[in-house]
C-alpha positions in Angstrom: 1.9 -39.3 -34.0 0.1 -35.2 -33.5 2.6 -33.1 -31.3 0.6 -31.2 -29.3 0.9 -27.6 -29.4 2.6 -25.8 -26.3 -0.3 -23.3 -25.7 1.3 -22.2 -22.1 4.1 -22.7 -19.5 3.6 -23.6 -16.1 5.6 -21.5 -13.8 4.7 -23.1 -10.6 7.8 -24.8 -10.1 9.8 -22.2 -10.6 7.9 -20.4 -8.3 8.6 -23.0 -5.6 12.5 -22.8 -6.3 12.7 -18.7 -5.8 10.6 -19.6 -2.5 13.1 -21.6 -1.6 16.2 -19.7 -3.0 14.7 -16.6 -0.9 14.3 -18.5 2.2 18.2 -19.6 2.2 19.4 -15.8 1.2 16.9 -14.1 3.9 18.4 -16.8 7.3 21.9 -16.7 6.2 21.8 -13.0 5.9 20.0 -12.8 9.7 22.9 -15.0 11.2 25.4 -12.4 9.0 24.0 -9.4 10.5 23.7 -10.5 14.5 26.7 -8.5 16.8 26.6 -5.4 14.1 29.2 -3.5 16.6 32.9 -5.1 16.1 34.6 -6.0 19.9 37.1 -8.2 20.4 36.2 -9.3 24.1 38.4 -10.1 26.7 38.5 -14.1 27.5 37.6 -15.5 30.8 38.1 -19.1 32.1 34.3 -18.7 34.3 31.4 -17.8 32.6 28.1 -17.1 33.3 24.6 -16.7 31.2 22.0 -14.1 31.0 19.6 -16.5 29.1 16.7 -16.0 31.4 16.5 -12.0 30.9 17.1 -10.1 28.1 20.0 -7.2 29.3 20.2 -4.0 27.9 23.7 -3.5 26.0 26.6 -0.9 26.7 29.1 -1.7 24.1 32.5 0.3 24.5 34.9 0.3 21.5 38.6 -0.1 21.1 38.6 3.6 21.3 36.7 4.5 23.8 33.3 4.6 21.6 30.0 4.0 23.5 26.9 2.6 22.2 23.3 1.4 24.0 21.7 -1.6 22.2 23.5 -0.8 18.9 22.9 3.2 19.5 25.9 5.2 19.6 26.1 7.5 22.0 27.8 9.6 24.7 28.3 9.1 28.2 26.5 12.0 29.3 23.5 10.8 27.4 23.9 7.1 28.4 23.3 8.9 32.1 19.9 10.2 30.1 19.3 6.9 28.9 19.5 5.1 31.9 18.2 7.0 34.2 14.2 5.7 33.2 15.0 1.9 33.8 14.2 0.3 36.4 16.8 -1.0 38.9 16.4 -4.6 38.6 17.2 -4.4 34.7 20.2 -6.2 33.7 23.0 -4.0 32.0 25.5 -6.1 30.2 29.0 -4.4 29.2 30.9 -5.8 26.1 34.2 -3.6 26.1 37.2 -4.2 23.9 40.3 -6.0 25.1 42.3 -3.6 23.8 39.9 -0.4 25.5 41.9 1.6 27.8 41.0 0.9 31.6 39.9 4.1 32.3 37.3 4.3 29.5 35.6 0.8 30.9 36.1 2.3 34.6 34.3 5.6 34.0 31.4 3.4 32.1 30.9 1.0 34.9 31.2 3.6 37.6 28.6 5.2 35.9 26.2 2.4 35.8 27.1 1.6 39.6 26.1 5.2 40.4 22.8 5.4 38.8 21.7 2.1 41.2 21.8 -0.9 38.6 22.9 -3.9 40.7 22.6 -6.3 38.1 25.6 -5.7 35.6 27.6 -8.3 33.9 30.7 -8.0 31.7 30.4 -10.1 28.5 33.7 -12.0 27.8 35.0 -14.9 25.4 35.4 -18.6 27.4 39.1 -19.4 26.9 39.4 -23.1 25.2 
């Protein structure tokens, strides 16, 4: 029996794999990097969903660390920040459990005083 020469190497299928291969690499890494800003949040036996609006986020650290929908910042310029929102927008406040009560106090007073009346504190549901 002739062997046939080999005149050229069809790549296609290995193509297809690295399709696939990148797929799996670029959803895992999305579901790595969601909740970027590290809080342990308090746990709460009642809890309640913002699923039908999408919040804007104050997230206070362990050490009294402020940040606006991943932003750090200060809380003279989350006053700055605020202040162009309208009213009705939800604000949703993820603070440490461990954040001393004055730091979450000044933030929310804050957020009361600038006229928000939708404002929610994000918390874990205790099992």
């Amino acid at each position: 029996m002739d062997e046939k020469e080999f005149d050229y190497l069809n790549i296609i299928p290995l193509v297809d794999v690295m399709l696939v291969l990148l797929t799996i690499v670029l959803t895992t890494s999305t579901f790595i990097a969601t909740g970027g800003i590290k809080v342990e949040l308090p746990k709460a036996k009642a809890a309640e969903s913002l699923a039908d609006s999408r919040p804007r986020t104050v997230t206070i650290g362990p050490d009294g660390r402020l940040w606006l929908d991943g932003d750090e910042t200060s809380l003279e310029a989350l006053t700055s920040l605020l202040t162009p929102l309208g009213r009705e927008t939800p604000i949703l406040v993820r603070a440490d459990k461990n954040l001393a009560l004055q730091a979450f106090v000044d933030v929310f007073s804050l957020i009361k005083q600038l006229g928000f009346s939708h404002l929610s504190l994000q918390t874990e549901q205790t099992p």
